[in-house]
VOFI-570710 format. One record per residue (C-alpha): residue in one letter; y, z, x. Coordinates in steps of 0.02 Angstrom, whole numbers, plus 32768, in hexadecimal, padded with zeros to 4 digits. Last residue first. Example, Ala and Ser with C-alpha at 12.3 -4.5 7.8 and 13.67 -1.06 7.14 Angstrom:
2
S7FCB816582AC;A7F1F81868267;
***
This chain:
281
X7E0F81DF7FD5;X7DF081D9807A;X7E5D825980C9;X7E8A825A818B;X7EF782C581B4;X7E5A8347820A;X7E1D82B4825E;X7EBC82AA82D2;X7E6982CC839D;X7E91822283AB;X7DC381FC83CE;X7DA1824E831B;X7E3981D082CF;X7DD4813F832A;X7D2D816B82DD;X7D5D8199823F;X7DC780F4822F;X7D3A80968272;X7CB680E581F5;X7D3A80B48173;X7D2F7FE48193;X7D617F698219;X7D5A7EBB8228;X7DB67E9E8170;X7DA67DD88162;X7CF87DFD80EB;X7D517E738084;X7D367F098018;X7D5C7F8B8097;X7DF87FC0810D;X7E967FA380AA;X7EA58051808D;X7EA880FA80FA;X7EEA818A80B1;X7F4781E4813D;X7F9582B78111;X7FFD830F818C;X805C827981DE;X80AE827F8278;X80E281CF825C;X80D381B18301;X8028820F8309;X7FE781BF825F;X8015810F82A9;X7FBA812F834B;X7F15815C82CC;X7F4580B68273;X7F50804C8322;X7E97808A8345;X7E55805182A1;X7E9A7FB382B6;X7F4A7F75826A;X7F767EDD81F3;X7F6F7E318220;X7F067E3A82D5;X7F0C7DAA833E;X7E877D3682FF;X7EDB7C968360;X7F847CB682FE;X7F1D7C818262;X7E5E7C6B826A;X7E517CFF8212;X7E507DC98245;X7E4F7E5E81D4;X7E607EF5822F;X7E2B7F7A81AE;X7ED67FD881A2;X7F4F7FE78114;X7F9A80AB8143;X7FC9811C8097;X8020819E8102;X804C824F809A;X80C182BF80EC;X812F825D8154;X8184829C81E8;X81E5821C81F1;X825B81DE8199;X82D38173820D;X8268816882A9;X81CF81618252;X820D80CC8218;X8245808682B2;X819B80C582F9;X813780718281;X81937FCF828C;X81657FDF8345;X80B27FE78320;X80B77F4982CB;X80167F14826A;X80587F2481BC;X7FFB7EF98118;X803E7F7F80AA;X807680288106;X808B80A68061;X80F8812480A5;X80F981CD8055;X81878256806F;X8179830C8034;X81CD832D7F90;X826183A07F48;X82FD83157F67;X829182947F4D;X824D82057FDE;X81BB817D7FCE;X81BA80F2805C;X8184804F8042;X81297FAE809A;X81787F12809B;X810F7E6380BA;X81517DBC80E0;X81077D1E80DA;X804F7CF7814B;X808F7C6781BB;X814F7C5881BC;X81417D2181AA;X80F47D178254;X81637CB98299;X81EF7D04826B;X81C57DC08287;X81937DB58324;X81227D6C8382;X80DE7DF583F4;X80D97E79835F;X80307E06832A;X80217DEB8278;X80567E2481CF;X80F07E928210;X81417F088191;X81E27F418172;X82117FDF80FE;X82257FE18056;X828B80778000;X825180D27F6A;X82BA814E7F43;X827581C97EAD;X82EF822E7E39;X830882BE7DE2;X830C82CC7D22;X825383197D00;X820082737CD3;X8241822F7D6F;X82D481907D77;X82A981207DFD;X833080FA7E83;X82FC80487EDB;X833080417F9F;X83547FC88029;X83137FCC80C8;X82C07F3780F4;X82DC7EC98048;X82977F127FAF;X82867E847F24;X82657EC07E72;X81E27E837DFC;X81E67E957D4D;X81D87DF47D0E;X81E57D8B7DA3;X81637D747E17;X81987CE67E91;X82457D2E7EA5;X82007DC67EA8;X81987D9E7F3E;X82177D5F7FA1;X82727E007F90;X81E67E4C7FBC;X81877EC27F4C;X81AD7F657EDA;X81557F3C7E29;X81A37FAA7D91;X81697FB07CCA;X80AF7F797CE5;X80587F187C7A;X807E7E737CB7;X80467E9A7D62;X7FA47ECC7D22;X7F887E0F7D09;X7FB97DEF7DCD;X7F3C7E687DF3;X7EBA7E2B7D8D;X7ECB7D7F7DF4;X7ED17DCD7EB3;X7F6E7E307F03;X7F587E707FA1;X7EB27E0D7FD4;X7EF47D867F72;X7F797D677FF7;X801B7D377FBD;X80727DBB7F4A;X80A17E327FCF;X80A77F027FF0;X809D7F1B7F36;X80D57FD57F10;X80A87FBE7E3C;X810080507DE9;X80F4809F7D50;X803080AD7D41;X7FD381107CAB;X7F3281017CA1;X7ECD80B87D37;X7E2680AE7CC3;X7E557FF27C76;X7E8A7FAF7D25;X7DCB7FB67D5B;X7D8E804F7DCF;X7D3380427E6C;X7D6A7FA87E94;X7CD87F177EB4;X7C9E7EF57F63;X7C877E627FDA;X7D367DFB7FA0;X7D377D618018;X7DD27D0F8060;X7DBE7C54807E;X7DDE7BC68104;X7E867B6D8153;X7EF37B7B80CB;X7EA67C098043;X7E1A7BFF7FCA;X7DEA7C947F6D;X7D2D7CD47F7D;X7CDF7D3B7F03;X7CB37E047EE9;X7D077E3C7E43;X7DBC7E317E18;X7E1F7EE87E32;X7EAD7EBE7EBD;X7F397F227EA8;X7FA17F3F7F16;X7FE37FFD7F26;X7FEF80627E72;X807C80D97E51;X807781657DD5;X810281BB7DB5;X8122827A7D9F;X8182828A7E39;X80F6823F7EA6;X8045821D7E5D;X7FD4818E7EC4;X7F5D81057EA4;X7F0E80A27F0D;X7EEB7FE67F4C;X7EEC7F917FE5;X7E1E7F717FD8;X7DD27FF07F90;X7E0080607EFC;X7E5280F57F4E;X7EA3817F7EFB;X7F3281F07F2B;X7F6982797EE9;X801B82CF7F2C;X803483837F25;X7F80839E7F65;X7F42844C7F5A;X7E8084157F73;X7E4A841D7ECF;X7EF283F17E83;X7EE583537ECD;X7E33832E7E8C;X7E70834B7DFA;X7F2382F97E0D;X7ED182697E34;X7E8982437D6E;X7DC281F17D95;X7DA8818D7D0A;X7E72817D7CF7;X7EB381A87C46;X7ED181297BB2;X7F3081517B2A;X7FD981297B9A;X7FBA80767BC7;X804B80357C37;X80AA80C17C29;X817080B27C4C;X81E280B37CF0;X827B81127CBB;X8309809C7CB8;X8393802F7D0C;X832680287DB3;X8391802C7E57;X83B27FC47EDB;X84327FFE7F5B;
***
């Protein structure tokens, strides 16, 4: 098992979040804040750490990629300067700008833990750690307990494939799972499209609490614009495997490749009969 050797440390402790989660948590009962900045990116409290989801904070532009360009429509709602605090960095993959753009990769440096691929690590360094499928990193909690992240698999294309090809094409991508001994479960999907990876997951934690679901359904000229990451439909049959009480949608605004955007998710969580999970933070 992977583990981290230390409590993960502030990254800027004078300065607080514009908008602190736990307010807005608090407000509602929420044992676990979560806020949204567009994009894949938000920021969440479990066990008295903060963890932030890729981060992608550069302004509107265009990035070039093989075959075409990704294009940025919408600035973050917050810039890294108001996050505050953040221990951990839960970085589904380092190879798409649209998961983790330029001031991203400069937060990077400033934070004391990123969880990523093992691939991704290896690229990274500094304080990067790999997390194969199913492996786990122990993180020490301000209050002596402890936090187990483990990452779970991920498919970046179309579950037809397999995961092979498709990480051949577009890398590989974990997603993560958040488990303590006095704490309801969280899963944080990244960029997966596989509703079967879902289901083995679910299989092994499920029911999870808290479901942070990437969604959006980006398509590119890749894999014939097969879907890379799921459609609002999939996500609301991701929320019933997963049995999930609480969905934050992500991953589903602030880019020209994204086909589908919040009203969608409403829309196809409201036809699932689910709307009252849903939570757009």
């Amino acid at each position: 098992m992977a583990s981290s050797d230390s409590s993960p440390a502030a990254s800027d402790p004078s300065a607080a979040p514009a908008d602190p989660p736990t307010a807005a948590a608090e407000a509602r009962g929420e044992q676990i804040p979560v806020r949204v900045f567009g994009g894949p990116t938000a920021l969440f409290e479990y066990g008295g750490l903060t963890f932030l989801t890729d981060p992608t904070f550069d302004a509107p532009r265009s990035y070039p990629v093989p075959g075409g360009e990704l294009v940025k429509t919408a600035p973050a709602a917050a810039a890294p300067a108001e996050l505050g605090r953040v221990d951990v960095v839960l970085l589904s993959h380092d190879e798409h700008p649209d998961n983790l753009d330029e001031s991203g990769r400069a937060l990077l440096a400033e934070i004391p833990l990123t969880l990523t691929t093992p691939s991704g690590a290896r690229r990274l360094g500094g304080a990067a750690q790999g997390l194969a499928p199913w492996a786990s990193a122990d993180l020490d909690r301000p209050d002596g307990r402890t936090v187990t992240v483990t990452g779970v698999p991920a498919l970046h294309g179309p579950e037809e494939l397999g995961a092979e090809e498709v990480e051949a094409t577009v890398g590989e991508v974990v997603g993560f799972v958040l488990t303590s001994a006095d704490l309801p479960t969280v899963y944080v999907s990244g960029d997966n499209a596989s509703l079967g990876l879902v289901r083995e997951i679910a299989a092994r934690f499920g029911p999870v609490d808290t479901a942070i679901l990437f969604a959006g359904a980006p398509r590119v000229p890749v894999f014939d614009g097969a879907l890379l990451v799921l459609d609002s439909a999939q996500a609301a049959e991701a929320a019933a495997i997963l049995g999930a009480r609480r969905v934050v949608p992500v991953h589903c605004d602030s880019w020209a490749h994204f086909t589908e955007g919040r009203d969608d998710v409403v829309a196809a969580f409201k036809a699932a009969g689910l709307d009252d999970r849903l939570h757009l933070a």
